[in-house]
C-alpha positions, 0 to 999 in steps of 0.5 A, spaced: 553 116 052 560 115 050 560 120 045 557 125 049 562 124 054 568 125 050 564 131 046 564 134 053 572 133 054 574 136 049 569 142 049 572 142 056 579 142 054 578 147 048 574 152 052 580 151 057 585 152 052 582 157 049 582 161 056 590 161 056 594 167 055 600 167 052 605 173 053 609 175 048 617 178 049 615 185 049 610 184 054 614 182 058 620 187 057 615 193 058 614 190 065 620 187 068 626 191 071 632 188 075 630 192 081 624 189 082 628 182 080 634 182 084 630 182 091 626 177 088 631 172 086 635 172 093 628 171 096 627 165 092 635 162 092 634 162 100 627 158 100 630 152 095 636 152 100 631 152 105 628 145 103 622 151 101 622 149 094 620 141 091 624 141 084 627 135 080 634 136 077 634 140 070 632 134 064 637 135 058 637 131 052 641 132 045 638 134 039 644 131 035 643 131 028 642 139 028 647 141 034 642 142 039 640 141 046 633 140 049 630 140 056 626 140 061 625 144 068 618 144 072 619 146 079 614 146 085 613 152 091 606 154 095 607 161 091 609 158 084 607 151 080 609 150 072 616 149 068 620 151 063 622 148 056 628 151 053 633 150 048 640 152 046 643 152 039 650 155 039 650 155 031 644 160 032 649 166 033 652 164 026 644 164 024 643 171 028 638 167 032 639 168 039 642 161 042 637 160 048 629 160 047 624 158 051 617 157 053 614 159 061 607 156 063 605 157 070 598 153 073 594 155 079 598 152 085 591 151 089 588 147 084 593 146 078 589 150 072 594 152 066 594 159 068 598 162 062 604 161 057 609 166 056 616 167 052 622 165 056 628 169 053 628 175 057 627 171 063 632 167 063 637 172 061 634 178 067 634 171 071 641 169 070 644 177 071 639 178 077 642 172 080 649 174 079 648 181 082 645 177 088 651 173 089 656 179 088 653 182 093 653 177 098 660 177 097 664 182 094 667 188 097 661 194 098 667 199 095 668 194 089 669 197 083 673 193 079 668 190 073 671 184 068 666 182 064 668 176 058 662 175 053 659 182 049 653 178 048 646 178 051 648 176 058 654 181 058 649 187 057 644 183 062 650 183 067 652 190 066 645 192 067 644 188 074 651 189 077 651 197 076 644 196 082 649 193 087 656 195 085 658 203 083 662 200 078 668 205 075 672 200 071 669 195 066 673 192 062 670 187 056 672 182 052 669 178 047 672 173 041 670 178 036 674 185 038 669 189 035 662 187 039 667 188 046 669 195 044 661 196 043 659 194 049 664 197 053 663 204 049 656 203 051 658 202 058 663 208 059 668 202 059 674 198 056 676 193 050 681 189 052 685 182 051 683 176 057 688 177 061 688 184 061 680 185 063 681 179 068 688 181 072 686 186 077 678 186 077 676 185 084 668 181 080 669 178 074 663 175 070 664 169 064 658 169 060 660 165 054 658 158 051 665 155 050 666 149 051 674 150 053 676 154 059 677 162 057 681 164 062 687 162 065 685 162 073 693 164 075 691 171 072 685 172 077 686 176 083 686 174 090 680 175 093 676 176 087 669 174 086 668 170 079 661 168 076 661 163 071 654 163 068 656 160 061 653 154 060 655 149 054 654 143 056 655 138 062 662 136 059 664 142 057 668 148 061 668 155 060 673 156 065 680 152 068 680 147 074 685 153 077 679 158 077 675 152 080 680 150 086 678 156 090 672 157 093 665 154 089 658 156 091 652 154 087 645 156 086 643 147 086 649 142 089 644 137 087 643 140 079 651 143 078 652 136 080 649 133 075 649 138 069 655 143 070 661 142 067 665 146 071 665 142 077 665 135 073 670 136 068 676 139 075 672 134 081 670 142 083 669 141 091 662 145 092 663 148 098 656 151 099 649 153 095 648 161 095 642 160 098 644 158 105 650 163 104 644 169 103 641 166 109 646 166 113 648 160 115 654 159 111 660 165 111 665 167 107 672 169 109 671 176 105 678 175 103 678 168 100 677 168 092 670 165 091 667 162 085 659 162 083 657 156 079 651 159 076 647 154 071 640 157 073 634 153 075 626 152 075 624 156 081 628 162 078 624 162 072 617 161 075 620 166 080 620 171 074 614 170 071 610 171 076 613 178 077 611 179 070 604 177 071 603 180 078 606 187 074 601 186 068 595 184 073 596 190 076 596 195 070 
């Protein structure tokens, strides 16, 4: 009887498995467009800073021996149940391997069935600008034009994208370590190659999207009243902007998970002055004129936010 019973478990857990989609990269890059992402991330930063969301803070652990990290992002809505398992290798790029995969897995809310698993590349990377664009949006001038973007990486061409949706943007200015992907990037765009210094002065929004784990900009160089999102993540101690930069006013997209995980705020004791979400709600107000920092190291609820556009858009294909 024993072994009926486990025959049975496991025909059930093969038969459950095998009903498992996986969708692959470019699955999800046919149907997911920033336009329909970015409404949705402002829908889901309110709901998590309205206590509408149940998620534990980001769980990272080191994969020393290889120069690694791993971790782990599970989240809870009445809309979306499941996780995300990430990695980020900085050595990859040397490898031409992207620095950050991922693994998305959603379950049925209602009663917790695996539904499906799909990559999590794109969506981190479309999340992230989307978040980005929700941010200047809710802060930076309508007639901002002025754009700084440091990084030409995935996150620089995500972040380009996004911010050309809220913003008419007809002055971009790139740099990047190697002069010559800046000068890609920025020809792409319309856009100029330039040194730090000369892309950050004067740039009314600016985006540091590098995995460094020294500040790339010196604060003093920022204008005042200039918007700035730090999406660059290389570690809970490390930092890719300065404590000048932090000293302004700091919004986060988690007080709790910045706290524990961003080296930003724990390396310069940043004051968080409020979650973006509340911002977006309206509960908090920014003094348009004040210089404000978004510290953006990403969360769970973003993700499954993500993956259940991509799977409402399949579904209706």
């Amino acid at each position: 009887m024993r072994l009926r019973g486990s025959l049975f478990k496991v025909l059930m857990i093969k038969n459950l498995t095998e009903s498992i989609r996986f969708i692959d990269h470019q699955e999800i890059f046919d149907v997911l467009h920033i336009e329909d992402l970015i409404p949705e991330m402002r829908r889901v930063m309110i709901d998590f800073s309205m206590g509408r969301v149940e998620q534990p803070i980001r769980r990272m652990i080191d994969v020393g021996s290889h120069g690694g990290y791993f971790g782990s992002m599970p989240a809870s809505s009445g809309e979306a149940l499941g996780a995300k398992m990430l990695t980020f290798y900085p050595g990859n790029a040397k490898r031409n391997l992207p620095t950050h995969m991922a693994l998305i897995v959603l379950f049925r809310p209602e009663t917790g069935e695996p539904m499906v698993v799909m990559d999590g590349h794109y969506i981190t990377q479309m999340r992230t600008a989307a978040v980005t664009a929700v941010f200047v949006d809710a802060v930076a001038a309508e007639g901002a034009k002025s754009l700084a973007i440091l990084g030409a990486g995935a996150q620089g061409r995500c972040h380009l994208q996004a911010l050309s949706r809220v913003r008419d943007f007809n002055d971009i200015r790139i740099w990047n370590r190697t002069h010559e992907r800046a000068v890609a990037l920025a020809e792409s765009w319309g856009g100029k190659a330039m040194t730090c210094e000369e892309a950050i002065r004067g740039a009314e929004v600016v985006v540091v999207a590098t995995s460094s784990k020294e500040p790339v900009l010196d604060g003093q160089w920022l204008r005042p009243g200039a918007k700035l999102a730090t999406v660059g993540w290389s570690g809970a101690n490390g930092s890719e902007v300065d404590a000048t930069t932090m000293s302004h006013i700091v919004l986060v997209d988690s007080r709790e998970g910045t706290q524990a995980d961003s080296g930003n705020v724990r390396c310069h004791n940043a004051k968080i002055h409020s979650e973006l979400g509340h911002v977006l709600a309206g509960s908090v107000i920014i003094d348009p004129d004040a210089t404000v920092i978004f510290d953006s190291i990403g969360m769970a609820c973003q993700d499954l936010a993500a993956a259940c556009l991509v799977l409402d858009k399949l579904e209706d294909q």
